[in-house]
Each structure stands twice: as C-alpha cells, then as structure tokens.
N, C-alpha and C positions, 0 to 999 in steps of 0.2 A: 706816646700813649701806651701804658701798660695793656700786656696781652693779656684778655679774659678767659677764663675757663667757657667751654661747651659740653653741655650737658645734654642735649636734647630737648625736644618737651615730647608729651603721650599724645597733643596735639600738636601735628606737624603742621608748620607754617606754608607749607604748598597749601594743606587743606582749605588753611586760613582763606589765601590767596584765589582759593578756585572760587569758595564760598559766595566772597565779599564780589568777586568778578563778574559770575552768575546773576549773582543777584542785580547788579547794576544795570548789566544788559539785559536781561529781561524786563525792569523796571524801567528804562527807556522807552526799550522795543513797545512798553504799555502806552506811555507816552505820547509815542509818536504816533502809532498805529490809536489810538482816541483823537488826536489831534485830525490822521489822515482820515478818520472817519472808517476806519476799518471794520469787516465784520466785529459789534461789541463783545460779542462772544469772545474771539479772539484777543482781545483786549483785556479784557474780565481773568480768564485762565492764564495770560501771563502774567498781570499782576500779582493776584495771587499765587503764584508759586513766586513772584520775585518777592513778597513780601515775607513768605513762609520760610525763603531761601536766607535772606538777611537775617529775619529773628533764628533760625540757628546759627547766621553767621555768627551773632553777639553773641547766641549763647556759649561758641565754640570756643573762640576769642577770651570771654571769661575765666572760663575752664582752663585754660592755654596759659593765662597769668596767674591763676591761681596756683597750677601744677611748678611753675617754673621755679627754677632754684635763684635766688636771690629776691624774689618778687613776692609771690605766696607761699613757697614753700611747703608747700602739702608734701611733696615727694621726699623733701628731706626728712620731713615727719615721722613720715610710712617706712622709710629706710632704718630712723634713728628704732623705729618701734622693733625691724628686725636684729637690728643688733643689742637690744636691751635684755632681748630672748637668748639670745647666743651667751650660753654660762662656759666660757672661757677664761682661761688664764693671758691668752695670747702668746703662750710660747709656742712655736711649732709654725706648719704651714697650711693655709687656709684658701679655698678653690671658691669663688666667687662666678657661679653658672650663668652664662647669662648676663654679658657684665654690661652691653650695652654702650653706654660711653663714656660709662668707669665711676660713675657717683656714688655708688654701692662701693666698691671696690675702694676710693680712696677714701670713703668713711668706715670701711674697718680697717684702712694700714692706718687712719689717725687716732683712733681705739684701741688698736694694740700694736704697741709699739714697737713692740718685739716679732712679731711676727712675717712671714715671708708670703706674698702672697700670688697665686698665680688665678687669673682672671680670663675667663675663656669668651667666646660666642660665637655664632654663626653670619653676626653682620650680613645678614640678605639686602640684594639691592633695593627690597621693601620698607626697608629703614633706612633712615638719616643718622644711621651711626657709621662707626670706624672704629679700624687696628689703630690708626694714625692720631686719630683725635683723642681713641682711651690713653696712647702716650703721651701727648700733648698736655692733655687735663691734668692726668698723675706729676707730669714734667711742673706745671703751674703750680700747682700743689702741695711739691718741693718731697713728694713721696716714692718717683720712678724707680730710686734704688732698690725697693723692697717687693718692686711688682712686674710680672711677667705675665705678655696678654698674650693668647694664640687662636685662632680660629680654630673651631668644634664644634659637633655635632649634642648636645644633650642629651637626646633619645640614646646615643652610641658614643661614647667616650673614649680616649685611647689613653685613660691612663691608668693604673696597676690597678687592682683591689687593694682596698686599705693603706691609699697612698697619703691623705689629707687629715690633720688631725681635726679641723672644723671646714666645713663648706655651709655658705651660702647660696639663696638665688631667691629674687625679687621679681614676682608678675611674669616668671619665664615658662614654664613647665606647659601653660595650658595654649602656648603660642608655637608649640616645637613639633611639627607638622610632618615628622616622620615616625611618629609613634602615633598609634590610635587610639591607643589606651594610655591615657597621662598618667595614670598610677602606676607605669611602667618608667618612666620618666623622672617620680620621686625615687622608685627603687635602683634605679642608674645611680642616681645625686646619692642615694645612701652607700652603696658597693664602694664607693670612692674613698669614705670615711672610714679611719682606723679604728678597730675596735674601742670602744673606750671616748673614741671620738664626738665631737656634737655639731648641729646642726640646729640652722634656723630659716624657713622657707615659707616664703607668702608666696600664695595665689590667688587664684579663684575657686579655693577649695570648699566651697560652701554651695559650688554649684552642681546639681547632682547630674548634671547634663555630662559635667566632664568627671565630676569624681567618684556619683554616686553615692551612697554611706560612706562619711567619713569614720564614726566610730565603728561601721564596719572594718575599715580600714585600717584605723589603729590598731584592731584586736589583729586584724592578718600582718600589721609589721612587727606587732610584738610576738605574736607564736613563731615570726620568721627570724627572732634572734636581737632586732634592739629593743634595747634593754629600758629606755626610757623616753614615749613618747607622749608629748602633749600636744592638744588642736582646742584653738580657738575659732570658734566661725562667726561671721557674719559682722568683721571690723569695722564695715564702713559706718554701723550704727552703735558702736563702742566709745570709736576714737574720734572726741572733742574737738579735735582740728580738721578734720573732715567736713565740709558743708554740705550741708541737705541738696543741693542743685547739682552735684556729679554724683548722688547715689540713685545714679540711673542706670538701665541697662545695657546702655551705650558708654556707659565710662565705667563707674565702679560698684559691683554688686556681684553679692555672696564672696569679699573678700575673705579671706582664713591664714590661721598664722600653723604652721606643723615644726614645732622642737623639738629638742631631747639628746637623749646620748646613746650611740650605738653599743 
C-alpha cells in the first residue's frame, strides 16, 4: 500500500475523539439514570449537555473534512491564495515561518521550482506536527532535495538580517506566545527578508485584539523602510471557497493577507 502524505488538520482528531466520547457517556449516563429513576433533574442536565456536546461534535467533524487536504480542501485553497500573492520569480531562497507539517512549504518548492527552501517551527507538544513528518511529506512529495526544516522560535529567529529573498507564513504570527505584541512577530518575518525581497503573510490580521489598525500599521512599516506593502482584511468573507459555517469565532474570523516587497 502506497505511503500517504500527513498534513495535519486545524481540527485535531483527539478533539474529535474526546467530543464524540463525552457526549456518548453522558447521553447514557441520561439513560440510565431516567431508566434508574434518578433525581430528573439530573437527568435533564446530562442530557442536555450530551446533546449540546454531540451537535458540536458534528459540527467539529465537518469542519475537520472540510479543512482536510485531499477531502475539502479549504486549506489548500487558503495556501494556493498566499502564494498567488507572493510576486516572485522563484529564484533564490525562500523561509516558510511556521511550517507546520510542511503543506505550505511543499506548495511553494512546487511553485517555484528553482528555488531553495528552508522551513522552520516550533513544533510544541500542543500540536500534532513534526521535524519527522515535515520530512516525510516533502520525502512523498518527491521535493526533500530543495528543503531544509529546523526548529525556531518566530518571535526570535537565529537567522542573519536580510538572509531570505521571499518568506512566507500561514495562521502562525498570532499563535507565537512569546511575543505580546504580534506586530513584533511580522517585523521579525520582515528583518529576515533581503532588501528588494517579498513576502506574503496570512493571519488573523483583521483582528484588532491582536493587531490593532492595520492601515495604521502599514503606514508604520512603510516609514520603517519597506518599500511595498499591501493588506487585505477580512478573507473569510471574500474568498468563495470558504463556507459560511467556519466563519466563526472559533475557527475563522478577521482573516488578512499582508504582501509586498522590502
């Protein structure tokens, strides 16, 4: 049997698992305890929360196939959208923040062909990613030769100023929990980029919790020296492949695209 690529999903399948388990035993526990003749009360308030617990299991589980790569495909979507932004030639090397477990990352080595790519992250034990799995994917892929993964910090980088001629990073910036201020986090991702260099970066930059004015912010990275930036806010209600049932608060809301060239 041919080995398959792992990609992840934004819904982890433990969640799935707790969800759909929860709810099961609780909805027994209703069960038996109405059968046993149990205080009703008792009865009443497990139900209800096993029932409230299942309909988000489904709706988790939805979202879960929707998001997935080969099934719904949303995320390859949202990916292909950040490199449609990224106005490159592909020659050169290219620092994908945030790599996760490398879906981003081997959609721009097959984008640009020419290009060298070096792919970082933090892999916390909070996530269901890996070093092991981003080389396995890329190994599947048939792209390993042109990409190099490492573990990093986002907020604090170890690599030169103006080492990368384009960087990326996908949904990572406002996840990177050693910086407070994430608009510290873009200007990391920019320092990295060679003069001249470009960039194309999704988040959640449309939420002013974490970023505040954005077109304040664009005026502060252009008086700070790049030379061309563009922001698009609020993707989820733009982009066509997106369905109305994960622009929620809890999945995807005040998405934002930040491009341009340093």
């Amino acid at each position: 049997m041919r080995e398959k690529t792992n990609y992840g999903n934004w819904v982890p399948e433990k969640a799935l698992y707790m969800l759909f388990g929860g709810a099961a035993i609780l909805l027994v526990a209703a069960i038996v305890s109405g059968v046993m003749g149990v205080v009703p009360v008792i009865t009443w308030i497990a139900g209800v929360i096993g029932v409230l617990m299942l309909v988000m299991a489904v709706y988790m589980l939805i979202c879960h196939e929707e998001f997935a790569f080969g099934k719904g495909n949303m995320m390859a979507g949202v990916h292909q959208h950040l490199v449609d932004h990224l106005d490159w030639d592909g020659k050169g090397e290219l620092l994908d923040i945030g790599c996760g477990a490398a879906a981003l990352t081997v959609r721009c080595a097959k984008a640009f062909l020419e290009a060298e790519i070096t792919a970082m992250d933090y892999w916390g034990a909070e996530w269901n990613y890996a070093k092991e799995q981003c080389e396995n994917n890329a190994r599947l892929e048939g792209v390993a030769n042109r990409i190099t993964f490492q573990k990093g910090d986002a907020a604090k980088m170890e690599f030169e100023t103006e080492t990368f001629d384009a960087a990326v990073s996908n949904f990572v910036f406002h996840e990177v929990r050693t910086a407070k201020d994430k608009r510290d986090v873009v200007k990391e991702a920019l320092r990295v980029v060679k003069k001249g260099g470009v960039f194309s970066f999704q988040d959640m930059f449309s939420q002013k919790a974490l970023y505040g004015d954005m077109n304040e912010f664009v005026r502060e990275l252009k008086a700070e020296g790049i030379s061309e930036v563009h922001y698009i806010g609020n993707l989820e209600k733009k982009l066509d492949f997106i369905p109305g049932y994960v622009k929620t608060p809890w999945m995807i809301s005040g998405m934002g695209i930040l491009y341009g060239r340093k």
